[in-house]
TIPATI-545272 format. One line per field, with one value per atom (N, C-alpha, C): residue number from 1; residue in one letter; atom name; x, y, z. Coordinates in nm, 2 decimals. Layout:
N
nr <- (NUM, ...)
rest <- (a, ...)
atom <- (CA, ...)
X <- (X, ...)
Y <- (Y, ...)
Z <- (Z, ...)
//
This chain:
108
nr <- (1, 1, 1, 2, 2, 2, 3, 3, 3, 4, 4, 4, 5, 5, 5, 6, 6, 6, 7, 7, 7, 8, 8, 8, 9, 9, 9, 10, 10, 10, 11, 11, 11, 12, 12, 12, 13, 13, 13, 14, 14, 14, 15, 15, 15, 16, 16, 16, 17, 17, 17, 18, 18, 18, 19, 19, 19, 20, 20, 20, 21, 21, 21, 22, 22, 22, 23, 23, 23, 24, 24, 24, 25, 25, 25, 26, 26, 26, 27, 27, 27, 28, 28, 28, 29, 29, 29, 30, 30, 30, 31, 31, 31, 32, 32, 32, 33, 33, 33, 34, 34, 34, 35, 35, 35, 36, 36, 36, 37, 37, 37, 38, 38, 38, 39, 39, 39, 40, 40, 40, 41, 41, 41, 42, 42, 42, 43, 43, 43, 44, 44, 44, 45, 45, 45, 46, 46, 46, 47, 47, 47, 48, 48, 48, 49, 49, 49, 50, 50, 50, 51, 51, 51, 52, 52, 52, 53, 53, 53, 54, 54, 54, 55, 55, 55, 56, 56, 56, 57, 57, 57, 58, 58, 58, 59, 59, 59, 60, 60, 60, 61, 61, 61, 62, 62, 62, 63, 63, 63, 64, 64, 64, 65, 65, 65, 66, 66, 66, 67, 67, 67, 68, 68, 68, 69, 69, 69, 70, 70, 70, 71, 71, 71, 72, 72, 72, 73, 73, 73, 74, 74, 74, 75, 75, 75, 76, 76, 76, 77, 77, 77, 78, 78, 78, 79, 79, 79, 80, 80, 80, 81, 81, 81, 82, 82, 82, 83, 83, 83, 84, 84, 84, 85, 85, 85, 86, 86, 86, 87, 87, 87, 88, 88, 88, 89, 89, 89, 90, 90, 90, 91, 91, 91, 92, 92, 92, 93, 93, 93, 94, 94, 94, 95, 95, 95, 96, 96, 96, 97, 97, 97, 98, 98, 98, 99, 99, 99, 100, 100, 100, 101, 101, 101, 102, 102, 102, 103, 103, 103, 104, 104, 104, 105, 105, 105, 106, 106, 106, 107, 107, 107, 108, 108, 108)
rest <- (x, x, x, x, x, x, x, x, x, x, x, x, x, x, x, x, x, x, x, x, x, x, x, x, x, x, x, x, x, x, x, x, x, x, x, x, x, x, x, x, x, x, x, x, x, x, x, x, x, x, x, x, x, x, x, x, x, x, x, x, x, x, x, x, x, x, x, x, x, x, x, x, x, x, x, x, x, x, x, x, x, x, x, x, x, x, x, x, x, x, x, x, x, x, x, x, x, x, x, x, x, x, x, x, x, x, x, x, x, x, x, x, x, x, x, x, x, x, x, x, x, x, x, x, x, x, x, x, x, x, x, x, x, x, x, x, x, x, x, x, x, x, x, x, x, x, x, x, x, x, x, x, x, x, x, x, x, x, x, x, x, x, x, x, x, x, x, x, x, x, x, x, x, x, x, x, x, x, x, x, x, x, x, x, x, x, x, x, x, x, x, x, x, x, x, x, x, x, x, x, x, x, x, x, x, x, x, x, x, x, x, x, x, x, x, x, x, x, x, x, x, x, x, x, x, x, x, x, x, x, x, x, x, x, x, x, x, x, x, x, x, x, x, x, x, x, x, x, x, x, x, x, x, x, x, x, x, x, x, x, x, x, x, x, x, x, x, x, x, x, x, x, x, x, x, x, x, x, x, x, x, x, x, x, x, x, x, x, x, x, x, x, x, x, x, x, x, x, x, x, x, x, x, x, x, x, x, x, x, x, x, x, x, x, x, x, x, x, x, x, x, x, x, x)
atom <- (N, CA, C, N, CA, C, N, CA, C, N, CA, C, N, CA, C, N, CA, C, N, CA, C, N, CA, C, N, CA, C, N, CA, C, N, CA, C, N, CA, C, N, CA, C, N, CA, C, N, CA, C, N, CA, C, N, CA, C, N, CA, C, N, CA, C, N, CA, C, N, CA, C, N, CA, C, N, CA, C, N, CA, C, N, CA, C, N, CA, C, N, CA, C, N, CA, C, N, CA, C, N, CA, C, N, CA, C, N, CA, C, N, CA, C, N, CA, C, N, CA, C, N, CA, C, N, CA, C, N, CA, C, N, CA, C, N, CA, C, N, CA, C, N, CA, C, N, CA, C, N, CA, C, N, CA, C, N, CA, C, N, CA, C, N, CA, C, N, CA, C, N, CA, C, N, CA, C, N, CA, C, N, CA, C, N, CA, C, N, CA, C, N, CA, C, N, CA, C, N, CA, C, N, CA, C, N, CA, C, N, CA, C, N, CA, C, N, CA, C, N, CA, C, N, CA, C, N, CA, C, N, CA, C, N, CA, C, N, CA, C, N, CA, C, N, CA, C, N, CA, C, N, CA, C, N, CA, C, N, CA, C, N, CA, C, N, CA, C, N, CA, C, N, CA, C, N, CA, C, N, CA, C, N, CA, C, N, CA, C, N, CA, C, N, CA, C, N, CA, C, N, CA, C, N, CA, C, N, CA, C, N, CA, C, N, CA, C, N, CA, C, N, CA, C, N, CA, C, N, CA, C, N, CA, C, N, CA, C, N, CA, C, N, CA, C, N, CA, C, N, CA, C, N, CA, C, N, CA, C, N, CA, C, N, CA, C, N, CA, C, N, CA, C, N, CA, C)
X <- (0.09, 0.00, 0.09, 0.07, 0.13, 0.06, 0.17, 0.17, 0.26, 0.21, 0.33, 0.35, 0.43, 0.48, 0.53, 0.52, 0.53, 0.62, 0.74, 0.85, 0.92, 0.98, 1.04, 1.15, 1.19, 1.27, 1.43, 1.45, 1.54, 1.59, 1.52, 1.53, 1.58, 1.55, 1.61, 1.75, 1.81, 1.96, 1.99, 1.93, 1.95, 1.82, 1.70, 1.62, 1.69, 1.77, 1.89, 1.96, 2.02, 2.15, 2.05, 1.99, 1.90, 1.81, 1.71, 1.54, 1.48, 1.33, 1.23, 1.23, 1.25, 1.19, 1.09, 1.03, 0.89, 0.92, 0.84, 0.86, 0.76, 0.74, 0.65, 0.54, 0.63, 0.59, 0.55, 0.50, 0.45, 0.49, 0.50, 0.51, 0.38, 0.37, 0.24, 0.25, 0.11, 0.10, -0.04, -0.02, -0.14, -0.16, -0.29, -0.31, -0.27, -0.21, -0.20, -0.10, 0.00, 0.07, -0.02, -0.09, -0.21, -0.21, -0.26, -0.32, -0.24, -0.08, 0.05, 0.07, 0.07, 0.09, -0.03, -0.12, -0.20, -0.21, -0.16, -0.14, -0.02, 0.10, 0.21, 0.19, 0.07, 0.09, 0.02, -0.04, -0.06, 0.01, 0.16, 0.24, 0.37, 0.41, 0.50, 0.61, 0.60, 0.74, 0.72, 0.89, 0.88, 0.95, 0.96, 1.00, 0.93, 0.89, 0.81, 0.85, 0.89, 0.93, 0.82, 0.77, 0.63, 0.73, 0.74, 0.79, 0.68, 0.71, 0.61, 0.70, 0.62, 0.68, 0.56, 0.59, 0.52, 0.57, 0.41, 0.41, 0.35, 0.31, 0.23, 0.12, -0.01, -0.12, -0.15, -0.14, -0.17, -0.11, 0.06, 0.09, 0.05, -0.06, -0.06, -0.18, -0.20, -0.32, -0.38, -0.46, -0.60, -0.56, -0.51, -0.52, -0.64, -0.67, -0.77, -0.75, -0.66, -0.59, -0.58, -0.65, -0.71, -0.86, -0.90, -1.03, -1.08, -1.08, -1.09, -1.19, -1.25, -1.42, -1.32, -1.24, -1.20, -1.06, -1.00, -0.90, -0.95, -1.10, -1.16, -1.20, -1.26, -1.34, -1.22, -1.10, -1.02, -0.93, -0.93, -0.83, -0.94, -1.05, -1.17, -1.11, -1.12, -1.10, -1.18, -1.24, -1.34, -1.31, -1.18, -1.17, -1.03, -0.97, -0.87, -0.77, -0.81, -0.75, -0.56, -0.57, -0.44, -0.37, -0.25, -0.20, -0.10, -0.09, 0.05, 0.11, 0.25, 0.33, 0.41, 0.44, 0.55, 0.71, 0.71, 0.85, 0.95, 1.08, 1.19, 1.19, 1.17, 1.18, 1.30, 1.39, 1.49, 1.53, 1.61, 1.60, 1.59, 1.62, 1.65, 1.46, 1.39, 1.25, 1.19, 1.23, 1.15, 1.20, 1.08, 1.05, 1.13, 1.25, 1.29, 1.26, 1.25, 1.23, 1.12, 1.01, 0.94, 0.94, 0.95, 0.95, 0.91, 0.83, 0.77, 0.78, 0.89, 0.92, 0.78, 0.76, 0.70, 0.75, 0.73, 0.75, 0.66, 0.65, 0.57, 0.48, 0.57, 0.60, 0.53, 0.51, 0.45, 0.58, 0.50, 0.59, 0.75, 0.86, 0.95, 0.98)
Y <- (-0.12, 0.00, 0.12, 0.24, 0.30, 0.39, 0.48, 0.60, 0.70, 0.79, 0.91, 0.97, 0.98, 1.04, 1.17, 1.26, 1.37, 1.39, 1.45, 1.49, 1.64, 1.69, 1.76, 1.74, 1.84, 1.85, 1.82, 1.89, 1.88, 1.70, 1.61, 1.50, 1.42, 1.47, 1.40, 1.34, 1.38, 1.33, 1.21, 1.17, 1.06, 0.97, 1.01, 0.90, 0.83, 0.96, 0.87, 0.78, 0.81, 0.73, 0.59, 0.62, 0.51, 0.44, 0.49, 0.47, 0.49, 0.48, 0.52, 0.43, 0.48, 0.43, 0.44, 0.34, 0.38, 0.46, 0.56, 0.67, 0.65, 0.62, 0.58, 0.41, 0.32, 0.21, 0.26, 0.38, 0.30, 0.43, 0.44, 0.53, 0.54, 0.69, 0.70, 0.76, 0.75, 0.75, 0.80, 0.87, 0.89, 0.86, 0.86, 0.80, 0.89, 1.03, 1.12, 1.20, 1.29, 1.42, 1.54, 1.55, 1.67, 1.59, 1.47, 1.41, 1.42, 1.39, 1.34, 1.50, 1.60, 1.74, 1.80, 1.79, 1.82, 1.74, 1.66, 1.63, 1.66, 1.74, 1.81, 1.96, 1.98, 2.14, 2.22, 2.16, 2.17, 2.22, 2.17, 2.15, 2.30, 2.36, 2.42, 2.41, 2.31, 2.27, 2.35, 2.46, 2.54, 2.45, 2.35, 2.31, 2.13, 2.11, 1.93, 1.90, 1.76, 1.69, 1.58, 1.55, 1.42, 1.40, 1.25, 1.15, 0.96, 0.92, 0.79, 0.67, 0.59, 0.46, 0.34, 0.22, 0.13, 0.02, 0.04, -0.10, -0.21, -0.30, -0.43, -0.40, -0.40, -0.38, -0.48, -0.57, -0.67, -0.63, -0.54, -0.51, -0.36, -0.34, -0.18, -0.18, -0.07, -0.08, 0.05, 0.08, 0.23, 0.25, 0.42, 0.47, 0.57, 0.54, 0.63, 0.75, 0.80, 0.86, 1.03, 1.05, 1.19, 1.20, 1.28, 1.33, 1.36, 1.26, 1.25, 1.40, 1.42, 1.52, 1.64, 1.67, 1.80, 1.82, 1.71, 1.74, 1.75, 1.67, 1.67, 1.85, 1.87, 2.04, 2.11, 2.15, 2.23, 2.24, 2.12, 2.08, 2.08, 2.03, 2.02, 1.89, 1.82, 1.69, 1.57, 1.49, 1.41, 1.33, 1.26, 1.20, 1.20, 1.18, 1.16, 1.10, 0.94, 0.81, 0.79, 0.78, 0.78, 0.61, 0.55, 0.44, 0.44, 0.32, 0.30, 0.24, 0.20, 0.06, 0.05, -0.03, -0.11, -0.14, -0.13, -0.20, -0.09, -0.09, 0.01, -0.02, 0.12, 0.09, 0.16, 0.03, 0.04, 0.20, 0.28, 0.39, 0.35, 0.22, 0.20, 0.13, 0.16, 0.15, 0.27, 0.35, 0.51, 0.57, 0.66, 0.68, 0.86, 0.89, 1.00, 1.09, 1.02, 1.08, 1.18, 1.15, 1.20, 1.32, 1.35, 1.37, 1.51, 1.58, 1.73, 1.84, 1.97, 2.01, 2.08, 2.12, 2.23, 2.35, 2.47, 2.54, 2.66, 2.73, 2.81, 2.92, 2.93, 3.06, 2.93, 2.85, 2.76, 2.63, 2.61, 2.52, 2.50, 2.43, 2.48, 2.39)
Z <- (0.00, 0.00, 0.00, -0.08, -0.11, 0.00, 0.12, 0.18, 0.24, 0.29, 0.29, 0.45, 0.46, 0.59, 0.57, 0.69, 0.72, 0.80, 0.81, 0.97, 0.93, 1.03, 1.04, 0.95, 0.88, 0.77, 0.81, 0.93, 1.04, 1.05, 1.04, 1.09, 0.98, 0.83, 0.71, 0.74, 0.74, 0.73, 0.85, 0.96, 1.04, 0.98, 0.92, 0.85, 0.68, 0.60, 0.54, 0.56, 0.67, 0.77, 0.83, 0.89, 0.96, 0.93, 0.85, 0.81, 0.92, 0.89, 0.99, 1.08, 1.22, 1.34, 1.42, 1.44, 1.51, 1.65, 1.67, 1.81, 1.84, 1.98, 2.08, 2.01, 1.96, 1.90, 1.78, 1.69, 1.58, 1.48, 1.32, 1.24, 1.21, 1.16, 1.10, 0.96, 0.91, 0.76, 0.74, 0.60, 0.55, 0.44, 0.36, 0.19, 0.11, 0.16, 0.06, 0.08, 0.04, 0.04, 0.14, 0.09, 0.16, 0.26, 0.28, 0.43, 0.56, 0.48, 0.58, 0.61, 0.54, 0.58, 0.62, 0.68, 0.75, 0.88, 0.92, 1.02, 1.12, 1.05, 1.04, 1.07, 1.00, 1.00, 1.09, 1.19, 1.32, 1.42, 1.41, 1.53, 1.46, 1.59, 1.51, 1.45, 1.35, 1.27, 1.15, 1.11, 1.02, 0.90, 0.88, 0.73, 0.78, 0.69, 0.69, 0.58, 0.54, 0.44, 0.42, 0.33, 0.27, 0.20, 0.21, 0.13, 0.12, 0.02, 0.00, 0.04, 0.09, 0.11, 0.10, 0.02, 0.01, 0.11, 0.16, 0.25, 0.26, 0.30, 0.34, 0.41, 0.30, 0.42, 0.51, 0.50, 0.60, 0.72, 0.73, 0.85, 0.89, 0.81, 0.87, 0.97, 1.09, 1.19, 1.10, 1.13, 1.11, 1.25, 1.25, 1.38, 1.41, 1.51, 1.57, 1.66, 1.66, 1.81, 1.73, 1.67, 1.58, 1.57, 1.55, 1.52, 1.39, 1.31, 1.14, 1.08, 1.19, 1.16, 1.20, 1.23, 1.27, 1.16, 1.13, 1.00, 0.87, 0.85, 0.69, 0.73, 0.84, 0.80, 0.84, 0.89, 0.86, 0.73, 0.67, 0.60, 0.45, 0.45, 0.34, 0.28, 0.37, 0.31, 0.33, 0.20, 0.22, 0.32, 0.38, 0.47, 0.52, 0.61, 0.69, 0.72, 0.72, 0.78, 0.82, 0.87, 0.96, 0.96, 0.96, 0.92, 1.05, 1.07, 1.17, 1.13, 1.16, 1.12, 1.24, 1.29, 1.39, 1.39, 1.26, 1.21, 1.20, 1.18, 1.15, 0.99, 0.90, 0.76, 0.70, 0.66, 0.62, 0.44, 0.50, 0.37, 0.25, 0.18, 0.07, 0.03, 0.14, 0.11, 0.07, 0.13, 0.10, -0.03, -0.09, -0.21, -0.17, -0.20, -0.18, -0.30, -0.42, -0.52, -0.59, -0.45, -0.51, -0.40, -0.27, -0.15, -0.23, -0.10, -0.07, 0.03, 0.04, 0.14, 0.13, 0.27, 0.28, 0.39, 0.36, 0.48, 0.53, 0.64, 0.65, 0.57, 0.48, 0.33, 0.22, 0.21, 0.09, 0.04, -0.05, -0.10, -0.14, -0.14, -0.16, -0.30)
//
């Protein structure tokens, strides 16, 4: 299943070095570019990076630990859905190539 994550721009260079690790048990994900940075752009981080990674649905959970009805009407999005995963995902999985800064000032 194809999804995208959202982090602090700041953090790229040890997710190169390392890949993603789950923080507090799990990574999260969204179905979309827009979705992963809307969940990001809440918090005061001045540069965010969206990047895609394909994964195994079978290992993915649906997280609940958001308010889907309050991201679709801030954000005007038909829906929300939020993804977890468990596992440490090695860099040579993540889709760098297509990856999306954003920063406070718009797109970069």
């Amino acid at each position: 299943m194809k999804l995208y994550h959202a982090t602090d721009l700041d953090k790229l260079s040890d997710i190169l070095d390392e890949g993603l690790k789950p923080s507090s048990g799990v990574i999260y994900f969204a179905e979309s570019y827009q979705k992963a940075l809307a969940f990001l752009i809440l918090r005061p981080i001045e540069n965010i990076i969206v990047f895609e990674v394909e994964l195994p649905e079978d290992q993915l959970t649906e997280s609940f630990d958001h308010s889907e009805s309050m991201f679709c009407r801030i954000f005007k999005l038909d829906d929300c859905r939020a993804w977890t995963y468990d596992k440490s995902i090695p860099t040579k999985q993540i889709d760098f190539s297509k990856a999306r800064v954003y920063n406070r000032e718009g797109d970069k």
